[in-house]
C-alpha positions in Angstrom: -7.3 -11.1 2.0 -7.5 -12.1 5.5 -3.6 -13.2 5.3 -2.8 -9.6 3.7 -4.8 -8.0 6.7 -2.9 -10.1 9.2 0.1 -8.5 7.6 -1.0 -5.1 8.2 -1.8 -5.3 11.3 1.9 -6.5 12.0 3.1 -3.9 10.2 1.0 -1.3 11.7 2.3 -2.5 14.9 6.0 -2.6 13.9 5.9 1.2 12.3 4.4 2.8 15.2 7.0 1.0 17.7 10.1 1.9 16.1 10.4 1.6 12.5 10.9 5.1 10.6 9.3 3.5 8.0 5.8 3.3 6.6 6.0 0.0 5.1 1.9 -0.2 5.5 1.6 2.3 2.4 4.2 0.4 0.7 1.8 -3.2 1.0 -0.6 -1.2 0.0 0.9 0.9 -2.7 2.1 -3.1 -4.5 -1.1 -5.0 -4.0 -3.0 -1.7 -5.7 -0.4 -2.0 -8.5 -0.9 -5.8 -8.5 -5.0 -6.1 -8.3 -7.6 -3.8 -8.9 -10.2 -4.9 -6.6 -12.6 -2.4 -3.9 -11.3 -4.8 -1.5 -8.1 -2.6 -1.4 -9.9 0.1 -0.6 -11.2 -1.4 2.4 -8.0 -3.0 3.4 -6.7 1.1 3.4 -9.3 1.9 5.6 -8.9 -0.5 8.3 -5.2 -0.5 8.5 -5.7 3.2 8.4 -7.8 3.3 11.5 -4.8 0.3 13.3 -2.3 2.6 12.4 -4.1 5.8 13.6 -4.8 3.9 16.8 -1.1 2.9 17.5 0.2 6.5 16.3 -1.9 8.7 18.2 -2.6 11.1 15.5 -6.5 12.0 14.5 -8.6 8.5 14.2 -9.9 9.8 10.1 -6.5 11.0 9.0 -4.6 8.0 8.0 -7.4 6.3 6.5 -7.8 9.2 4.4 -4.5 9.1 3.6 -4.4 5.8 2.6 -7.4 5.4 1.1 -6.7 8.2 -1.6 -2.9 6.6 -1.6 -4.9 3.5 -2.7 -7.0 5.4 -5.2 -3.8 7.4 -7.0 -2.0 4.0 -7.1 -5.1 2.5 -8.7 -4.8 5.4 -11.3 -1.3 4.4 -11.8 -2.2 0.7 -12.9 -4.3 1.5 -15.5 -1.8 3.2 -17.8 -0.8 0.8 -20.7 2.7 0.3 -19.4 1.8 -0.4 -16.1 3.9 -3.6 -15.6 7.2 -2.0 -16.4 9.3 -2.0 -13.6 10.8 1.6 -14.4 6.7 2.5 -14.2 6.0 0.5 -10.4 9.4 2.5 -9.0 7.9 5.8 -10.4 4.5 5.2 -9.1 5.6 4.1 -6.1 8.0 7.2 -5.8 5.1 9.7 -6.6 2.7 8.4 -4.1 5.4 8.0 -1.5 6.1 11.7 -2.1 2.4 12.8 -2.1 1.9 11.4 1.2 5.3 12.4 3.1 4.6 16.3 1.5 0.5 15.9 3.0 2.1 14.7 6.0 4.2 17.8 6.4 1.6 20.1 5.5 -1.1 18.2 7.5 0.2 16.8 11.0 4.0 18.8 10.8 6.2 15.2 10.4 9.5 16.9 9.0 10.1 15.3 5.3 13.6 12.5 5.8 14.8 12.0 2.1 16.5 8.7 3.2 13.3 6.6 4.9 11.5 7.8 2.0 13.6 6.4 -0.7 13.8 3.1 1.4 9.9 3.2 0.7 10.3 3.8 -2.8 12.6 1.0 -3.3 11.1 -1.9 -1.5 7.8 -0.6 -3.4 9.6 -2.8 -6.6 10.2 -6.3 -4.3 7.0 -6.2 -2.5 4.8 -5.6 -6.2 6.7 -8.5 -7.4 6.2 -10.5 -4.0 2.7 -10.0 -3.9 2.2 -10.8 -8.0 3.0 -13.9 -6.9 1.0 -14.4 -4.1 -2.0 -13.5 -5.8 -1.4 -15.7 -9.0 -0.3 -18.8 -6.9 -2.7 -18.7 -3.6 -5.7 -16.5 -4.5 -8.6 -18.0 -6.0 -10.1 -16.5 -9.0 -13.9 -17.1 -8.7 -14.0 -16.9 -13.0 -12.4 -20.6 -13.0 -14.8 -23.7 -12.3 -14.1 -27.3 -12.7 -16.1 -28.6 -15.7 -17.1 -32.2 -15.6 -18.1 -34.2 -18.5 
């Protein structure tokens, strides 16, 4: 998790400087289709408050954002066909569009069809990316070493 954070954080710095992009709700969109954990929820809220720092928009409104972001993808996960890529692509597309229309109606940022289907389509990679980063490098604290 602190790895993921680390990530964020560069993220959060790399969107607010020049990238059109908001590849901190795409991480966070994947690893809330990849694990189901309150420690997303947390991991919303704090790179919500980076990102609302580096922005300069009001301190509570992206970790509201993301946080519910978080919560909608989480949602998303539990339907039975979760792990079919067709399904990730439409999550990711519906949550990418909730947030870019509550951005409009919120803080005025126009709607740009093109950076927002950039986010929808690195929402497919980065779910697989981080799959495997939590099957291969994440502990599981339900596995013990049994000694005879």
């Amino acid at each position: 998790m602190k790895t993921f954070l680390l990530l964020l954080i560069l993220l959060a710095f790399l969107q607010s400087a020049f990238l059109p992009l908001n590849l901190v709700l795409v991480l966070l969109i994947a690893r809330s289709l990849v694990v189901e954990d309150r420690s997303n929820l947390i991991l919303a809220f704090g790179s919500g408050l980076v990102l609302s720092f580096l922005t300069q928009v009001n301190l509570g409104y992206w970790p509201i954002v993301l946080v519910l972001a978080v919560k909608l993808a989480g949602m998303i996960r539990k339907l039975p066909v979760s792990f079919n890529p067709v399904i990730i692509f439409l999550g990711g597309v519906i949550v990418i569009s909730i947030v870019a229309v509550v951005n409009n109606f919120l803080i005025g940022e126009k709607i740009q069809i093109i950076p927002r289907i950039w986010e929808a389509v690195l929402v497919l990679p980065i779910f697989y990316l981080t799959r495997a980063w939590e099957e291969r490098f994440v502990v599981k604290s339900g596995i013990k070493l049994k000694i005879k």
